[in-house]
C-alpha positions as CSV (number, residue, x, y, z in Angstrom):
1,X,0.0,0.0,0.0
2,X,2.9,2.7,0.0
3,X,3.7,4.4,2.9
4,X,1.8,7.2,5.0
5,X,1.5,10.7,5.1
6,X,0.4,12.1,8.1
7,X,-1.5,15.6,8.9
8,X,-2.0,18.5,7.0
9,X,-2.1,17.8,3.2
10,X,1.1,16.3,2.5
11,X,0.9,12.7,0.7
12,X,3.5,10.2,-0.6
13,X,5.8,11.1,-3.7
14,X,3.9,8.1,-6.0
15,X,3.4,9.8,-9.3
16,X,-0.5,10.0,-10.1
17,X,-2.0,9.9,-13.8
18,X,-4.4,13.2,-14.4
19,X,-7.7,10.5,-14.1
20,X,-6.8,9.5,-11.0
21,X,-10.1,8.5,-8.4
22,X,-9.9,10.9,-4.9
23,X,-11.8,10.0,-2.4
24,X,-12.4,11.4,1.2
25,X,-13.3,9.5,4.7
26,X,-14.9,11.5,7.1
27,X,-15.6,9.2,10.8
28,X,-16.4,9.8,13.9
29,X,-17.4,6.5,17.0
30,X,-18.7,6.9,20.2
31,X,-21.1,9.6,19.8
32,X,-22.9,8.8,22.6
33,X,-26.1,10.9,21.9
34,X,-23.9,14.4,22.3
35,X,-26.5,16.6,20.1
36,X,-25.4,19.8,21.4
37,X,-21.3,20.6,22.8
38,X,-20.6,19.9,26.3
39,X,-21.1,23.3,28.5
40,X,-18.5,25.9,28.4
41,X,-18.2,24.9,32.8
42,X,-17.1,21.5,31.6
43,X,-14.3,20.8,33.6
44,X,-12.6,18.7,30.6
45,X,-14.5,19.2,27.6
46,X,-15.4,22.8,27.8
47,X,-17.7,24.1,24.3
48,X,-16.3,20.6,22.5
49,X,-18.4,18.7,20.1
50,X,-21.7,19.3,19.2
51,X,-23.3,17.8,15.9
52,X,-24.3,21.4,14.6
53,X,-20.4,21.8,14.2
54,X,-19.8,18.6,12.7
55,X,-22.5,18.8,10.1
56,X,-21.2,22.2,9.3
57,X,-17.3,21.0,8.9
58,X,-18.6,18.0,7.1
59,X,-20.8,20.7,4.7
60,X,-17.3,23.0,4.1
61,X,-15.7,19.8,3.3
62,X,-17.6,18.7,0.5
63,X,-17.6,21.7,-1.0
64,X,-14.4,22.6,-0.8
65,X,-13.8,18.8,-2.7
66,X,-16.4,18.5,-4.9
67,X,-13.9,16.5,-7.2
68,X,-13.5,14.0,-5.0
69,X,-16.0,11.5,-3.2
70,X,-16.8,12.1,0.3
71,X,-17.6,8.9,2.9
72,X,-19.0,9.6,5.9
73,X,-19.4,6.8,8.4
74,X,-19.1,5.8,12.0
75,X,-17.9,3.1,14.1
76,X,-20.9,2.5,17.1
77,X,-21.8,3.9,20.1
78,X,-24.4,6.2,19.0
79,X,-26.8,6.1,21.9
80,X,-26.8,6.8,25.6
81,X,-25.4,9.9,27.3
82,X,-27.4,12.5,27.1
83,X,-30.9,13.0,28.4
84,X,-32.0,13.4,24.3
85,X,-31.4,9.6,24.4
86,X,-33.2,9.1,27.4
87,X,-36.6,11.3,25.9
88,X,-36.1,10.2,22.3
89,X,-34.9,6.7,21.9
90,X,-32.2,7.0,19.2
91,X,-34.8,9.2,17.0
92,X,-33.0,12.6,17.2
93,X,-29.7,10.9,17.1
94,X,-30.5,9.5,13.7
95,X,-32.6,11.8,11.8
96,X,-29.6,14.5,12.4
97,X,-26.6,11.7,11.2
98,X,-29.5,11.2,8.6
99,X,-29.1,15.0,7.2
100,X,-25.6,15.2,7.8
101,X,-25.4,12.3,5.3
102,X,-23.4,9.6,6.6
103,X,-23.0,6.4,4.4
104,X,-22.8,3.5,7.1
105,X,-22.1,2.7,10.8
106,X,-21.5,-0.4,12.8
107,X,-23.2,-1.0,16.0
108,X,-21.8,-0.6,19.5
109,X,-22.5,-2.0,22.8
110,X,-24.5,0.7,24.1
111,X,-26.7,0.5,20.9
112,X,-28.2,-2.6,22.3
113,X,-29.5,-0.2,25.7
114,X,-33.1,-0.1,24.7
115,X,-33.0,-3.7,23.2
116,X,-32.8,-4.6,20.0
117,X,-36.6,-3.9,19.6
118,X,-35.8,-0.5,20.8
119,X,-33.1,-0.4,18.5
120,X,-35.4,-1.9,15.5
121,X,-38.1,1.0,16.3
122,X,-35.4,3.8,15.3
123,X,-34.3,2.0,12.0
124,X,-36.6,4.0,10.0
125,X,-35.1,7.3,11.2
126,X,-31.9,6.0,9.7
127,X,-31.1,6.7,6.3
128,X,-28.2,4.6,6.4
129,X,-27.2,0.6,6.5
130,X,-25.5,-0.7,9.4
131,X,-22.8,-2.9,8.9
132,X,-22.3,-5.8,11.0
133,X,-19.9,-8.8,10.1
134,X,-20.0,-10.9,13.5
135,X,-23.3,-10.3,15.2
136,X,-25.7,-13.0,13.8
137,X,-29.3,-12.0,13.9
138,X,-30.8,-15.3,12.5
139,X,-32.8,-15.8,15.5
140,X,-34.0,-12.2,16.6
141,X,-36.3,-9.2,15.5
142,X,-32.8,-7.7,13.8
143,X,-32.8,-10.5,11.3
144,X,-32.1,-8.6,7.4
145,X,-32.4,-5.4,9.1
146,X,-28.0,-5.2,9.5
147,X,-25.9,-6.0,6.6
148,X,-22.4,-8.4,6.9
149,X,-20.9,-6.4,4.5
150,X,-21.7,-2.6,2.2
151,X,-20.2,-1.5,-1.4
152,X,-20.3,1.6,-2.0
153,X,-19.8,2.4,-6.1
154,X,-19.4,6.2,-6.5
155,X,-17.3,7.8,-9.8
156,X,-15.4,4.3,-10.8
157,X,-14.3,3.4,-6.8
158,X,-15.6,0.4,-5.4
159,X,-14.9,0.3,-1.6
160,X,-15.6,-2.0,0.4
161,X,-17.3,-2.1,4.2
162,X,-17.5,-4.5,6.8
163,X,-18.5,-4.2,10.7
164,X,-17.0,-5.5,13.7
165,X,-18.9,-5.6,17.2
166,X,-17.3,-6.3,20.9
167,X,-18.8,-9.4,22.6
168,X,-21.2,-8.4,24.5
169,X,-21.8,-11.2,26.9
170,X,-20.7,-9.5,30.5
171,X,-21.2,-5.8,29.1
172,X,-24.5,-5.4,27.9
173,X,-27.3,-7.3,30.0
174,X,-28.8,-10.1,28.0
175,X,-32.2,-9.4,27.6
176,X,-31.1,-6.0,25.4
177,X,-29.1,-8.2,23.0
178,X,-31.5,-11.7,23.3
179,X,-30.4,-14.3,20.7
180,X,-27.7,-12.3,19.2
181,X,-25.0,-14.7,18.0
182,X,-21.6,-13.9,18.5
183,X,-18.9,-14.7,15.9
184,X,-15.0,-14.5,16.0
185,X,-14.4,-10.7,15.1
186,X,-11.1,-12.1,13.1
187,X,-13.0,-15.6,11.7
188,X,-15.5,-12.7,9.8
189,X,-12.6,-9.8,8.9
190,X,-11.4,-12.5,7.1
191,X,-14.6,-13.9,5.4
192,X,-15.5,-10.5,4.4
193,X,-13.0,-9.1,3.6
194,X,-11.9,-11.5,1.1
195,X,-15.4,-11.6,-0.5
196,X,-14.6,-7.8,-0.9
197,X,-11.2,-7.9,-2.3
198,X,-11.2,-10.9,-4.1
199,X,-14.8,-11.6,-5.4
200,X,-16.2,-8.2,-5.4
201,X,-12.9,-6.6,-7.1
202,X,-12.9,-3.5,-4.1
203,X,-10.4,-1.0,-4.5
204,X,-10.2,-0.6,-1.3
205,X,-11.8,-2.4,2.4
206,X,-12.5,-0.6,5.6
207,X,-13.3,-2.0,8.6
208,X,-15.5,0.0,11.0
209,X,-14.7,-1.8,14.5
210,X,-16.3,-1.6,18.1
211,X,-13.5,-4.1,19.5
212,X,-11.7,-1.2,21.0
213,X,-8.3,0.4,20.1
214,X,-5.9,-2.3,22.5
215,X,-6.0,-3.5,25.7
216,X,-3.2,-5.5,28.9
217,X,-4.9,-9.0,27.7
218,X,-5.2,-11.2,25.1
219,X,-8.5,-9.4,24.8
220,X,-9.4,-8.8,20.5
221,X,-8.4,-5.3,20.0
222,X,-7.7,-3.1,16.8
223,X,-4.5,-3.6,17.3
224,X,-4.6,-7.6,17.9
225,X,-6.9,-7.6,14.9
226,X,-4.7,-5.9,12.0
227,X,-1.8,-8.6,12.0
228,X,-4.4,-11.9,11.9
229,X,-6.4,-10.5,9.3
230,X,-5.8,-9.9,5.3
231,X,-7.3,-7.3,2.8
232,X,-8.4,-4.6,5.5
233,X,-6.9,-1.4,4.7
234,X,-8.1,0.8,7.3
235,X,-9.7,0.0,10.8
236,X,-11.6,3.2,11.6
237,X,-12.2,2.3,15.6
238,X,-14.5,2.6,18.7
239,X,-15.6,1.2,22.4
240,X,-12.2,2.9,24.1
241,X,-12.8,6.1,23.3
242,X,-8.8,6.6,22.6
243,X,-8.3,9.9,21.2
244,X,-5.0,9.3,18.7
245,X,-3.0,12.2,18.2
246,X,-2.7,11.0,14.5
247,X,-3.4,7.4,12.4
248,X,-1.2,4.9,13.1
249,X,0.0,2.2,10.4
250,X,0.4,-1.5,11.5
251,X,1.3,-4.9,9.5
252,X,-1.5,-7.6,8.5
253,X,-0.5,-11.2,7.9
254,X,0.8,-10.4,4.4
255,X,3.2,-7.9,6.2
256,X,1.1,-5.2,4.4
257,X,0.1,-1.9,5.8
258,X,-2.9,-1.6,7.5
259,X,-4.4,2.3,9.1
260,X,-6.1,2.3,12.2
261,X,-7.9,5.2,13.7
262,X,-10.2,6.3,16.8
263,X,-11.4,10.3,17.5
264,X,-12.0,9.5,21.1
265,X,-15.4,10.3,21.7
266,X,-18.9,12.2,22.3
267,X,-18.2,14.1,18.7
268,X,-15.3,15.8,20.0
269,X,-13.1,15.0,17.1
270,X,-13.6,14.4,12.9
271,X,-11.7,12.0,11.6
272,X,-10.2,12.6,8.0
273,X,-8.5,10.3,5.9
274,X,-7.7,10.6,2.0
275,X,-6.8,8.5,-0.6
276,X,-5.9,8.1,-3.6
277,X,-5.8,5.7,-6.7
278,X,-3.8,4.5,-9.9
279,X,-5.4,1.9,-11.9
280,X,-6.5,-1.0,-9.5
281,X,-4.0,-1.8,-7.1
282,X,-1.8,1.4,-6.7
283,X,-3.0,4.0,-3.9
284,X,-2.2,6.6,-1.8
285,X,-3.1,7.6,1.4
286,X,-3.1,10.7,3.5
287,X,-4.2,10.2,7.2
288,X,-4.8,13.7,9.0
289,X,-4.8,14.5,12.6
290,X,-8.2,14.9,14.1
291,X,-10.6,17.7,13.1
292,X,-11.7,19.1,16.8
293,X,-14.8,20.5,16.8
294,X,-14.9,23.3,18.8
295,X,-16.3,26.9,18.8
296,X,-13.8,28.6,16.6
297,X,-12.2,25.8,14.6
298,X,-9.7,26.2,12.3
299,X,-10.3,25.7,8.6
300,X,-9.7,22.5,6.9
């Protein structure tokens, strides 16, 4: 894959033809149902976040790259935090990600805190699939409602999306999540992402993961996850709320490079990550620091 730029808008020095495909990542995880920013009293997060912020860097964005295709998407941990959860359900939550546009998400534990029939009555209010590769279904009201695996085809670039969820047995109490399956988080990277690379011909596979950036056991992590696994090209992260100062670049078992990312938490940070493609199996990447979104941030 090249190696990695990182911040600002510096790239690699790979000479690019004049047709070359540009595409855009925008990502956020852990949202936690943080509609408006924390207060300016907040004694660590004073004015941060807010999703009229976000949808207004997201909108600046796009136009400033209207050459390029723009993915927004988000790795879990939408709900619970704020009393607009509490009153609303999830509703607010995704009728606003719904207008801000976002392409697909993976589900986090705290997704599952109304049930999944709580979770099922807000699908409608989601413009938006969610992705998830190792939470089987089969057997609960979810069944069809949650993909294994999303293309996206937009201006001649096929990328690929799967979805990885944290076990939830010991986390989440088990009448929210019922007769949800699940599977080995690396077993179905695997499965997927093969299907996507192979079969499917992607140009390129992200992996939007709830495991959690790494942990002191033998726990799956992001981390743990990149060097058993083929095919992924970036793990866009969630569940720790780890706020990484910029991307970092790890080996998969083809000793190829793999980008992981996390923006902490509660909307605080935007993720940005662009890339760049020649012909089929030549691209290049440019991994930014985080986007904070605060009152007066600066213009990207």
């Amino acid at each position: 894959m090249g190696g990695l730029a990182i911040a600002g808008m510096s790239s690699f020095t790979i000479p690019l033809s004049r047709n070359r495909r540009k595409l855009v990542i925008l990502h956020t995880n852990d949202m936690h149902s943080r509609i408006e920013p924390f207060p300016a009293d907040h004694p660590k997060y004073p004015d941060l976040g807010g999703m009229a912020r976000r949808a207004q860097i997201i909108k600046e964005i796009r136009e400033q790259h209207k050459d390029k295709v723009v993915l927004l998407l988000d790795s879990g941990d939408i709900f619970q935090g704020t009393p607009y959860f509490n009153m609303y359900g999830g509703a607010l939550e995704f009728k606003l990600m719904s207008e801000m546009g976002y392409d697909a998400c993976t589900m986090g534990n705290h997704d599952f805190d109304n049930g999944i029939e709580g979770f099922l009555n807000m699908l409608p209010h989601a413009k938006f699939p969610f992705i998830c590769s190792n939470y089987n279904f089969d057997h609960t009201p979810l069944k069809g409602r949650t993909k294994p695996y999303h293309i996206i085809e937009k201006q001649d670039m096929k990328i690929g999306i799967i979805g990885l969820g944290v076990k939830l047995e010991g986390l989440v109490d088990h009448k929210n999540y019922g007769n949800t399956i699940y599977e080995s988080p690396v077993e179905k990277a695997n499965q997927f992402a093969a299907i996507l690379k192979k079969q499917e011909k992607c140009d390129l596979v992200i992996c939007l993961s709830h495991l959690g950036y790494s942990y002191n056991t033998d726990k799956i992590s992001d981390v743990t996850l990149a060097p058993q696994t083929r095919y992924i090209d970036i793990i866009l992260g969630g569940h720790t709320h780890t706020f990484l100062e910029k991307p970092e670049i790890h080996q998969n078992l083809d000793k190829k490079e793999v980008i992981i990312n996390q923006v902490g938490w509660a909307g605080i940070n935007l993720g940005r990550i662009d890339v760049k493609f020649r012909g089929k199996r030549k691209k290049e990447i440019s991994a930014h620091a985080p986007i904070g979104l605060k009152k007066n941030y600066a213009k990207v």
